[in-house]
C-alpha positions in Angstrom: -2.6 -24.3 -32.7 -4.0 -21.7 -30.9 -1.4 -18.9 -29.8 0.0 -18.5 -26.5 -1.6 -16.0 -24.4 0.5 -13.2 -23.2 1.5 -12.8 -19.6 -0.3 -10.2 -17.8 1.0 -6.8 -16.8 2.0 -6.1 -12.8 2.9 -2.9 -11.6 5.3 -3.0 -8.7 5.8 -0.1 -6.5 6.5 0.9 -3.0 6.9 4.0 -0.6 10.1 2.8 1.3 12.0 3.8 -2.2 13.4 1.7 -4.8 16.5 0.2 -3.3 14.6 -0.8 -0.2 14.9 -4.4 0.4 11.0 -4.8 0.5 10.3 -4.3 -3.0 13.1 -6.5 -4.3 11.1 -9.4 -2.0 7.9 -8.1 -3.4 9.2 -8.2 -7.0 10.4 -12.1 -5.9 7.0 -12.9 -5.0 5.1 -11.7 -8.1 8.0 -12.4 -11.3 7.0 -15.7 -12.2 2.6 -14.4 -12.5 3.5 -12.2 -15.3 5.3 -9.2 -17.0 6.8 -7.0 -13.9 6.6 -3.2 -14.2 8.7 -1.8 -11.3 7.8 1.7 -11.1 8.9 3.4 -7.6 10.2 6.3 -5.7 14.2 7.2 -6.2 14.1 7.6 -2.0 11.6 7.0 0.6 8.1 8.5 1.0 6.6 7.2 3.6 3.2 8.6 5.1 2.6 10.3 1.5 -0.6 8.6 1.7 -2.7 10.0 -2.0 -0.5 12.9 -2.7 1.0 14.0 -5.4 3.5 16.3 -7.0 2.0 19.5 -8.4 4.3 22.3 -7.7 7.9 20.6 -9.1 8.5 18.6 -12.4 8.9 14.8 -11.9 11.4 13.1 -13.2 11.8 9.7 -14.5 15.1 7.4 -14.7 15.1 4.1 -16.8 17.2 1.7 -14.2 16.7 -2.1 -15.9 15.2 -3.0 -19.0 14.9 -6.8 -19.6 12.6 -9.6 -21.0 9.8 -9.9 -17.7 11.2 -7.1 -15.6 11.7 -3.4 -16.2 12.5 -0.8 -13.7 12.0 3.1 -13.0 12.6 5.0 -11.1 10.8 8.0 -10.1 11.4 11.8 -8.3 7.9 11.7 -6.9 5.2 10.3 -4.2 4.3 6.6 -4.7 0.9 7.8 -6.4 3.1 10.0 -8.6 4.5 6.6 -9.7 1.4 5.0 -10.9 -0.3 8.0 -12.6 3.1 8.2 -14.6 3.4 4.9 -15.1 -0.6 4.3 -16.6 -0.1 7.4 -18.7 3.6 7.5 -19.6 5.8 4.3 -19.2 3.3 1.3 -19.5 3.0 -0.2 -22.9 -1.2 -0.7 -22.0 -3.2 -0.6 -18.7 -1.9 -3.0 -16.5 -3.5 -6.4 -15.0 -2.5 -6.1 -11.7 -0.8 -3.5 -9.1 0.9 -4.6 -5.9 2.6 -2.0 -4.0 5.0 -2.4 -0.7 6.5 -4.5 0.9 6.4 -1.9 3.5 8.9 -1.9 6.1 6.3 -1.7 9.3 2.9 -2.3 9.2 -0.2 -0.5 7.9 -3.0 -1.9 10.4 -5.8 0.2 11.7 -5.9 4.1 10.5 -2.5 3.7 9.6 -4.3 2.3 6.0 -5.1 6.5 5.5 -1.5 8.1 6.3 0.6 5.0 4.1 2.4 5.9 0.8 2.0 1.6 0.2 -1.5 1.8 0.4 -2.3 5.2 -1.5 -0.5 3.6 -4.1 -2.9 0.6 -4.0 -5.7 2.9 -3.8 -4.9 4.7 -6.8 -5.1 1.4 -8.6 -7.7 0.7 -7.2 -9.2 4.3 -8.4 -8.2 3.0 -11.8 -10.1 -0.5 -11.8 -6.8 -2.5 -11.6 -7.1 -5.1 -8.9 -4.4 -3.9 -6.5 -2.8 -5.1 -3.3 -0.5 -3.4 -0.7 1.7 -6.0 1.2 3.2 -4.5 4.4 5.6 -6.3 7.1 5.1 -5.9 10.8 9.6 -5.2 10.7 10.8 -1.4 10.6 14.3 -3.0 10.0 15.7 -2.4 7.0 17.5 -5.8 6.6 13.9 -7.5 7.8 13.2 -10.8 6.2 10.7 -11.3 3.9 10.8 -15.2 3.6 7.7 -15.6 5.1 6.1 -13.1 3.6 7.0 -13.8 -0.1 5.7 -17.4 0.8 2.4 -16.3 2.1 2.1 -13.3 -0.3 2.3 -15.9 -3.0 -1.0 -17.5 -2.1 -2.4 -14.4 -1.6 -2.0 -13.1 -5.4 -2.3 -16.3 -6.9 -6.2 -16.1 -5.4 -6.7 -12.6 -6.8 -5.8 -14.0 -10.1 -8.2 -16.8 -9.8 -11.3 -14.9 -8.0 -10.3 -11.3 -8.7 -11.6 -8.1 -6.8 -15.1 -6.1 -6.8 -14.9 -3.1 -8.6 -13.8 0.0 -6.1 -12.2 -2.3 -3.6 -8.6 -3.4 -2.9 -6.5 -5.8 -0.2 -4.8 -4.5 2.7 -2.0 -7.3 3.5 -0.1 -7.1 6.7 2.1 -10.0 7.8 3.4 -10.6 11.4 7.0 -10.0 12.7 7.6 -13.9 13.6 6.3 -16.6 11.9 3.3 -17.0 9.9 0.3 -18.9 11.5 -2.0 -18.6 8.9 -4.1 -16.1 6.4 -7.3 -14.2 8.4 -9.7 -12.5 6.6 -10.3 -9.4 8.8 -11.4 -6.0 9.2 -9.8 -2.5 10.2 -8.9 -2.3 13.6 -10.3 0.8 15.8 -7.8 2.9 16.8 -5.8 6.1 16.6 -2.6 7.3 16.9 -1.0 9.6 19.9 1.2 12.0 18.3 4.0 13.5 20.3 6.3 16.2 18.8 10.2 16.5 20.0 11.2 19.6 20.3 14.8 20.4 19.0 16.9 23.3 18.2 18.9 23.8 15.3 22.8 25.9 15.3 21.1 28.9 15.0 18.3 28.8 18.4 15.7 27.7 15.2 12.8 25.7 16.8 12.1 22.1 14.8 9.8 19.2 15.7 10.4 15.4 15.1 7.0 13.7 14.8 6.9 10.6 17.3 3.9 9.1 19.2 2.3 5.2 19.7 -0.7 3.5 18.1 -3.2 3.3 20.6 -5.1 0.0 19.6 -9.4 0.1 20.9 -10.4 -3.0 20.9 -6.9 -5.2 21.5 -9.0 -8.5 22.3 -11.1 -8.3 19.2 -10.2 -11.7 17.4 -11.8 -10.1 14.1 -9.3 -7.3 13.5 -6.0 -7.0 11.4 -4.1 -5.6 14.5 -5.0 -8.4 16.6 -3.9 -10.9 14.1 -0.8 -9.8 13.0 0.0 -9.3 17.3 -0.6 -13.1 17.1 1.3 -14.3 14.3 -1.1 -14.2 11.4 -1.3 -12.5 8.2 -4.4 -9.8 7.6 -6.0 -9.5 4.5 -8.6 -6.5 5.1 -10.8 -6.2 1.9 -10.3 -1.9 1.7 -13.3 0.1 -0.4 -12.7 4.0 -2.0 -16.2 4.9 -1.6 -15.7 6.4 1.9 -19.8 7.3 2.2 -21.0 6.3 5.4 -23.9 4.4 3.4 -25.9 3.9 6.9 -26.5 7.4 8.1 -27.4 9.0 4.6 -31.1 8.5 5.4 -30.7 10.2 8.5 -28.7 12.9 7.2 -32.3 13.3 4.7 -33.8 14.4 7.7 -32.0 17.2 8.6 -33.2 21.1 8.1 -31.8 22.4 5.5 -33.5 25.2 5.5 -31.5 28.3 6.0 -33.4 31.4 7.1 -32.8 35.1 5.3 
């Protein structure tokens, strides 16, 4: 008799902390696919994006150790907890890394300012296939029934098909419920900061960051922004080489030349 093959290794993390309810849904979605590594940030770090913690120690807390699902948790950036947890908790290099699910989306440039997909990223960087998940919900007691249902389907096809080398998913879900799964690309768009200006007890000048996403192309039926704004999931196939491959040719051209 031949022996059982052992269950592969997911990472779980997140950048909405580890008692947010997102990552308990995306830990629901994902336990019964393979060993579960949970590996996330003791308090929220949103819009960490890729960095890291170089100037403090980081410090790691064992929370749950049980057979299937173990749990850390970590005083650093969600990228913080997957270099850590590849060098220092893991017992090998995982299968699989899923990070979120993010309370509020990550559509559009959002994908380069979130903590859930840096994390993703970083697996990616790593040749794990990776996925961040992200809810179109800022609420903290959002419901992730739908998503978990629909995220399901989603990783069960990276286990059967798997991922190009360098490349990762972007998964957003709608608010409301879930038409369907599109395929899509990154929206064009940008967001319109505004800062609110405040004054502290002591006449100290702060600024709260606020602002709206100013969507380019809102009719475009082949974007992730206009398919979670009508009630399907997104699934944007999201590459680390960030050479613009087209215009190097071009760029050949150039003078280069610089004169004494």
């Amino acid at each position: 008799m031949s022996e059982a093959k052992e269950k592969p290794i997911i990472l779980v993390t997140n950048d909405d902390g580890l008692n947010a309810k997102g990552i308990k849904a995306l830990v629901a979605m994902v336990k019964d696919f393979g060993d579960i590594y949970v590996v996330a940030p003791n308090r929220t770090n949103s819009g960490k994006s890729n960095s890291i913690t170089v100037e403090v120690p980081i410090r790691i807390k064992k929370v749950r150790d049980e057979e299937n699902l173990h749990i850390y948790s970590c005083k650093g950036t969600p990228v913080d907890c997957v270099k850590l947890a590849l060098n220092k908790i893991l017992p090998g290099k995982p299968d699989f890394l899923v990070s979120g699910i993010n309370h509020g989306a990550n559509t559009s440039v959002s994908v380069l300012y979130s903590g859930t997909m840096g994390a993703a990223i970083e697996g990616c960087i790593n040749g794990i296939p990776s996925i961040g998940f992200s809810l179109n919900v800022f609420d903290a007691d959002a419901d992730f029934t739908q998503s978990v249902k629909y995220g399901r389907k989603i990783f069960a096809n990276l286990l059967q098909h798997g991922l190009s080398t360098g490349v990762c998913l972007n998964v957003n879900f709608p608010k409301d419920e879930i038409k369907g799964i599109r395929v899509c690309r990154q929206a064009a768009g940008r967001w319109n900061e505004e800062f609110d200006h405040r004054q502290d007890p002591f006449g100290g000048d702060y600024y709260w960051l606020t602002g709206h996403f100013k969507n380019a192309e809102p009719h475009n039926e082949e974007t992730d922004e206009w398919a979670i704004k009508n009630g399907y999931a997104s699934v944007v196939p999201t590459q680390i080489d960030m050479t613009a491959h087209d215009l190097l040719e071009n760029l050949k051209k150039w003078n280069y030349e610089v004169q004494d």
